[in-house]
N, C-alpha and C positions, 0 to 999 in steps of 0.2 A: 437557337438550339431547341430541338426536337424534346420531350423529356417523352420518356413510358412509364407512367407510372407503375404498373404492374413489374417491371424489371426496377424500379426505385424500390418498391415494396420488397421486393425477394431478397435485395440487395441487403438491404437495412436488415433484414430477418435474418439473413447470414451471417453478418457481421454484428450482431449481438448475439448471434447461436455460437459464431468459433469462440467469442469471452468468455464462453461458459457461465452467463448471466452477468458477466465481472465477477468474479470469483477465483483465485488460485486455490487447485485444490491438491497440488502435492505438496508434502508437509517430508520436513526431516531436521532433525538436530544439528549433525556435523557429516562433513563426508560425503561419500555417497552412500545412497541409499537404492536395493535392489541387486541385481546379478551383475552390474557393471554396465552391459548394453543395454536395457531398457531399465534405467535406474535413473534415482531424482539428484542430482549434484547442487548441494551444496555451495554459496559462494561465487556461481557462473557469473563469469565477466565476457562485458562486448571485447570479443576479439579474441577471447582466451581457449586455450585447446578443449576439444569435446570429443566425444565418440559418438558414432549416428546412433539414436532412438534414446538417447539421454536427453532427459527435459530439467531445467533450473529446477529449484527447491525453490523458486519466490513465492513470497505471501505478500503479494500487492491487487490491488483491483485494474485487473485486464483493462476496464474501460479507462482507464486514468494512465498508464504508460504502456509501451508496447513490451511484449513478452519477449525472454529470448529463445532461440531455435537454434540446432546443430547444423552447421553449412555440410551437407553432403559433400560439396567440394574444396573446400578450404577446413574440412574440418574444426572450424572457431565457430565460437557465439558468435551469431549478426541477431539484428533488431529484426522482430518478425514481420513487420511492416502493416501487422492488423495491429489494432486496436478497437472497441465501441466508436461509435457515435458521439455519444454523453457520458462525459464522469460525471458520476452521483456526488453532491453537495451532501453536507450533514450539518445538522443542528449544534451550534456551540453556544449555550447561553442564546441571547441575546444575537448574535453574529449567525454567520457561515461560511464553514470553511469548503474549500474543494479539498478532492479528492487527492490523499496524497501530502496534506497537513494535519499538525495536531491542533487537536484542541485543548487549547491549555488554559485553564480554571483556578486563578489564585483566590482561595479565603484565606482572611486576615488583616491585618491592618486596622485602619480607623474604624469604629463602628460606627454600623449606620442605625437607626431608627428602624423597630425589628430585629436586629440581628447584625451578624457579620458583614459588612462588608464582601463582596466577591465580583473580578473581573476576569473579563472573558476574551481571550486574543488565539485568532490563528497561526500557526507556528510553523516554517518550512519544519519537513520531517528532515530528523538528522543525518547528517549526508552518511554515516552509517549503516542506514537503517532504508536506504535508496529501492532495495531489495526485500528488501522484512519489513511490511506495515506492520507491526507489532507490538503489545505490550510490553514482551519481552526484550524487544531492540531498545524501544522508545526510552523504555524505565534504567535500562545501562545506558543509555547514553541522551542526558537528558539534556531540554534548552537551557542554553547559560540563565542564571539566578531561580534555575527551579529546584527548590525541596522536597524530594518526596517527602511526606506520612509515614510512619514507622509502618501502616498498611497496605502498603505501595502505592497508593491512589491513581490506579490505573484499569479505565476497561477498553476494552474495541468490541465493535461489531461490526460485521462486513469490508473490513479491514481499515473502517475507522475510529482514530484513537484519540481517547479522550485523558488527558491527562492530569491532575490531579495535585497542586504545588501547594506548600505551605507558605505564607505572608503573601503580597499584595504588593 
């Protein structure tokens, strides 16, 4: 098999140009959001009714699962069939998680030499939260045995979430 690079190269460049760097950038509370037909919805499920030029409300990273789109013809969410290249990994402690887990961070327990005690484990995200990389998903619905912080112990960036549990 032949390869061209130059049509490799455009290729890859496209398909990290439609992610939009990995980045979801429509945001909304509940509902929909907009005039109806070109409005962010809320909650879209594969398979579930749409109107053309409505786009999901996710907050996930494009490169790590595919986005959904309104079928012209079937009018439902299908899977967009793009995706990146590469989901971006991130720093947990010690570890790294992919794209699409938490990072969860327990202080407490035995002390060590210096200080606290602290471990560091990747976490699927909650099947809740499949749609919403979020602090705000994350933090209502959190991994079994994790405490938040009366401070919520929770941040993301780039829609990965680092999460924050009391004891060990």
């Amino acid at each position: 098999m032949k390869i061209r690079w130059g049509v490799l190269v455009v290729g890859i460049a496209l398909a990290q140009w439609s992610c939009g760097g990995g980045v979801s950038t429509t945001t909304a509370d509940a509902g929909t959001v907009g005039d109806g037909a070109s409005a962010c919805v809320n909650g879209a499920t594969l398979g579930g009714a749409c109107v053309m030029r409505q786009v999901p409300c996710d907050k996930v990273d494009e490169c790590c699962t595919e986005t959904l789109v309104c079928d012209s013809t079937t009018q439902k969410w299908r899977a967009s069939g793009i995706s990146c290249l590469l989901c971006a990994n991130f720093s947990c402690g010690p570890k790294t998680c992919n794209g699409g887990q938490v990072c969860v961070q327990r202080s407490g327990g035995v002390p060590v030499e210096g200080g606290v005690s602290t471990t560091y484990e990747c976490a699927p995200m909650p099947p809740a939260c499949t749609r919403q990389w979020t602090c705000g998903c994350v933090t209502t619905n959190p991994p079994v045995g994790c405490t938040l912080p009366p401070s919520g112990g929770c941040t993301e960036s780039a829609f990965h979430v680092t999460l924050s549990c009391m004891g060990a």
